[in-house]
C-alpha positions in Angstrom: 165.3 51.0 33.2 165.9 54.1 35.8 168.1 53.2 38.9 165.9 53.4 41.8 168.3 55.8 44.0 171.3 58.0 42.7 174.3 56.3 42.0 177.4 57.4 44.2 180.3 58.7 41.7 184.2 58.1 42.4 187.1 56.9 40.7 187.9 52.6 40.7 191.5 51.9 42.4 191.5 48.8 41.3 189.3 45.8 40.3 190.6 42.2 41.9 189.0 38.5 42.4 187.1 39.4 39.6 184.0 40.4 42.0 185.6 43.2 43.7 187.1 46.7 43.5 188.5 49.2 45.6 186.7 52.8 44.9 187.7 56.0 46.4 184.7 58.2 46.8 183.8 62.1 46.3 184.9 62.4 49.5 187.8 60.3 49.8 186.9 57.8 51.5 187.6 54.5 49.9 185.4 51.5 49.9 185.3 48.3 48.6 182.1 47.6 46.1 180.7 44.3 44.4 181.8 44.0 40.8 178.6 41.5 39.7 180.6 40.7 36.3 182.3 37.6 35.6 184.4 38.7 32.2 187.7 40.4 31.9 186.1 44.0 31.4 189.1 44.7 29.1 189.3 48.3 28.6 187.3 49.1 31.6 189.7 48.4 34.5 191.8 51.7 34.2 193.2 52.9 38.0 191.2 56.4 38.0 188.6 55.7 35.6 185.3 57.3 36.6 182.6 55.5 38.1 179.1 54.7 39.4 177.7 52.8 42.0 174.3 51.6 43.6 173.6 51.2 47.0 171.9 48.5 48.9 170.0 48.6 52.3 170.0 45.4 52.8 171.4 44.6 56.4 172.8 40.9 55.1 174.8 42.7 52.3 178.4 42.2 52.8 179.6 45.1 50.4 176.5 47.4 50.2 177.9 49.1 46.7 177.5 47.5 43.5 179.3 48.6 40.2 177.0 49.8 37.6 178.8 52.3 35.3 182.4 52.5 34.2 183.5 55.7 32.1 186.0 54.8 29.3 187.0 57.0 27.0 184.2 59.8 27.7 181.6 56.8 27.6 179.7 55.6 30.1 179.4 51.8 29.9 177.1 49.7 31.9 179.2 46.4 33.6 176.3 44.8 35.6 175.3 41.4 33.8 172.4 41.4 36.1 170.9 43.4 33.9 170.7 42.9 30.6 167.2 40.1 31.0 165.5 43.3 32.2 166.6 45.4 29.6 166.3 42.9 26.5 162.8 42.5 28.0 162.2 46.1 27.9 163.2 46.2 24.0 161.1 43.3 23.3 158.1 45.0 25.0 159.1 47.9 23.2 159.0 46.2 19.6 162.7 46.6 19.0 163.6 42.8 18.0 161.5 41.4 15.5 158.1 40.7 15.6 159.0 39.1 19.7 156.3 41.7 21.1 153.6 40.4 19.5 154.0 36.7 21.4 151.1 36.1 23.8 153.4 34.7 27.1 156.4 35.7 28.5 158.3 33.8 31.0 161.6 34.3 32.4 164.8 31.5 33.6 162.5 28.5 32.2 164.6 25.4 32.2 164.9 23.6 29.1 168.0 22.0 27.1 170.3 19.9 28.5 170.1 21.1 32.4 169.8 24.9 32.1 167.7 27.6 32.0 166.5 29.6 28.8 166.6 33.6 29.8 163.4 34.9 28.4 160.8 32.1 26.8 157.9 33.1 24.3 154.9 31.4 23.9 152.0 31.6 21.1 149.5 29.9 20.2 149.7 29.8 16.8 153.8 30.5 16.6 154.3 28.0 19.1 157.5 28.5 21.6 160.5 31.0 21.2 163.7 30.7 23.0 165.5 33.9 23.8 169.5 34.0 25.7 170.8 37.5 26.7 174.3 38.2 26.8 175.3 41.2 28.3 178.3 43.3 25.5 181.0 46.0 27.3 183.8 45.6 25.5 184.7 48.4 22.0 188.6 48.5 20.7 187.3 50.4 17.5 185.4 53.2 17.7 181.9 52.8 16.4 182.1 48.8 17.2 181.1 46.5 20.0 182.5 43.1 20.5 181.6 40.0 21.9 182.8 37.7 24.3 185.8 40.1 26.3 187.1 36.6 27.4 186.7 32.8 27.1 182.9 31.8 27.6 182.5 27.5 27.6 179.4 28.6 29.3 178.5 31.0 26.0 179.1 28.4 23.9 177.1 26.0 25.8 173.9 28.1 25.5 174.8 28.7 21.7 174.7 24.7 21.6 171.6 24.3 22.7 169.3 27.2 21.0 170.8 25.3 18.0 168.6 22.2 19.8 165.9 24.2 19.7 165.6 25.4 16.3 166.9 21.8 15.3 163.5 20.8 17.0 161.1 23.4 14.9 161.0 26.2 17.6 162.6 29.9 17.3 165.6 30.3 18.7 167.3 33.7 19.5 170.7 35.4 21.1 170.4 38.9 21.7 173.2 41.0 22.8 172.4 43.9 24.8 174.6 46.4 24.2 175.4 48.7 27.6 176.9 51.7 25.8 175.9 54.2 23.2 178.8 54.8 20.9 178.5 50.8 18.8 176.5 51.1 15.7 177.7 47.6 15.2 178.6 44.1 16.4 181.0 41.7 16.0 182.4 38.4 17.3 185.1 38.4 18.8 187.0 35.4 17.0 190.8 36.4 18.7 189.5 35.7 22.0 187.2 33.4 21.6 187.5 30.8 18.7 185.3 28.5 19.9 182.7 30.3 20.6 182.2 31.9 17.5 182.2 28.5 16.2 179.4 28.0 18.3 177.8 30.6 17.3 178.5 30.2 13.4 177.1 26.7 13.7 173.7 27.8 15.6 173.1 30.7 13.2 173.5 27.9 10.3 170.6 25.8 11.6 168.2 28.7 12.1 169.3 30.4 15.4 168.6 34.2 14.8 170.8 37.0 16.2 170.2 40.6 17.5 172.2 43.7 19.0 170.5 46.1 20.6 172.0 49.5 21.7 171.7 51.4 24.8 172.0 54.4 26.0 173.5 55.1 29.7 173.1 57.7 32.3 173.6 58.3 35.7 170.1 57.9 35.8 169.0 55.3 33.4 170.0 52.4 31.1 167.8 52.6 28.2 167.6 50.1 25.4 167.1 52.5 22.3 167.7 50.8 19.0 168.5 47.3 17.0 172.0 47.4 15.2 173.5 45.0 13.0 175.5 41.6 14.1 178.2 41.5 11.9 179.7 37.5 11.9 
């Protein structure tokens, strides 16, 4: 996926309300941007850390900036969890998870389960349905390894309850985790912070839910989904 203007460089102040951050641009002015991320970002909220930002026309837009890219430790790490459908599509397309390329439909934010909406449905004729939840991953506190969730997720859980539904009921059911930085050659749950979600999780993967990670690559210019790596439990 390329960004469809420059980003604009500077250096976060400080992120606060959870959706917003104080950046001081190349040219010192500050701004305030849109931070569209709803976890803790631990390890990505350093005052002077180096970052990128897009930049919205739109007249309506109360903060035009948006926070795409945080640098941490030398790596740049995508934060924007309105991403990560697009990119898992572009892997699937690509032939990166399984055999999901090969499915004859593809339909995004279908609702299904128990009131919600499934991100990426497959259908086939002869395979029959395939239910696919992205979850977008940040977070590394050993080198080499991502982890996931950065925070308490009832919500994650939820959607790991009810691909468990699905594959209870005969259909595929997948999670992928979309991986926004290039230095993880490996997953892992994050069981300190999150206990009950990786319940969740251990319980869905028992009944047939399948799990992915796949790895990108980040630039100033583009977030590219390169490579499948392992889900370690």
């Amino acid at each position: 996926m390329k960004f469809s203007a420059p980003l604009v460089p500077g250096r976060l102040v400080k992120r606060y309300k959870r959706f917003l951050a104080d950046i001081v641009l190349v040219d010192g002015s500050e701004i305030t941007c849109a931070v569209p991320n709803t976890g803790s970002m631990m390890g990505l909220t350093d005052p002077g850390s180096r970052v990128w930002l897009s930049v919205s026309d739109k007249p309506t837009r109360k903060y035009p900036h948006t926070l795409e890219i945080v640098e941490a430790d030398g790596i740049m790490v995508g934060v924007n969890t309105g991403l990560p459908n697009k990119l898992a599509e572009e892997a699937i397309r690509a032939g990166m998870i399984a055999d999901l390329a090969s499915y004859e439909e593809f339909r995004r934010e279908q609702k299904y389960g128990r009131n919600s909406r499934i991100d990426i449905l497959l259908k086939d004729p002869a395979r029959g349905l395939a239910y696919v939840e992205v979850k977008n991953v940040h977070m590394s506190r050993v080198a080499g390894l991502a982890e996931f969730p950065d925070t308490v997720t009832a919500r994650g859980a939820k959607h790991l309850v009810e691909l468990a539904d699905m594959a209870a009921e005969g259909h595929r059911a997948i999670m992928v985790f979309l991986v926004q930085r290039g230095d993880c050659e490996s997953l892992k749950l994050c069981r300190d912070l999150d206990p009950a979600y990786c319940a969740a999780f251990d319980r869905a993967t028992a009944v047939g839910v399948e799990a992915f990670a796949i790895q990108c690559q980040i630039s100033e210019n583009e977030i590219l989904p390169v490579k499948t790596i392992p889900v370690a439990e």
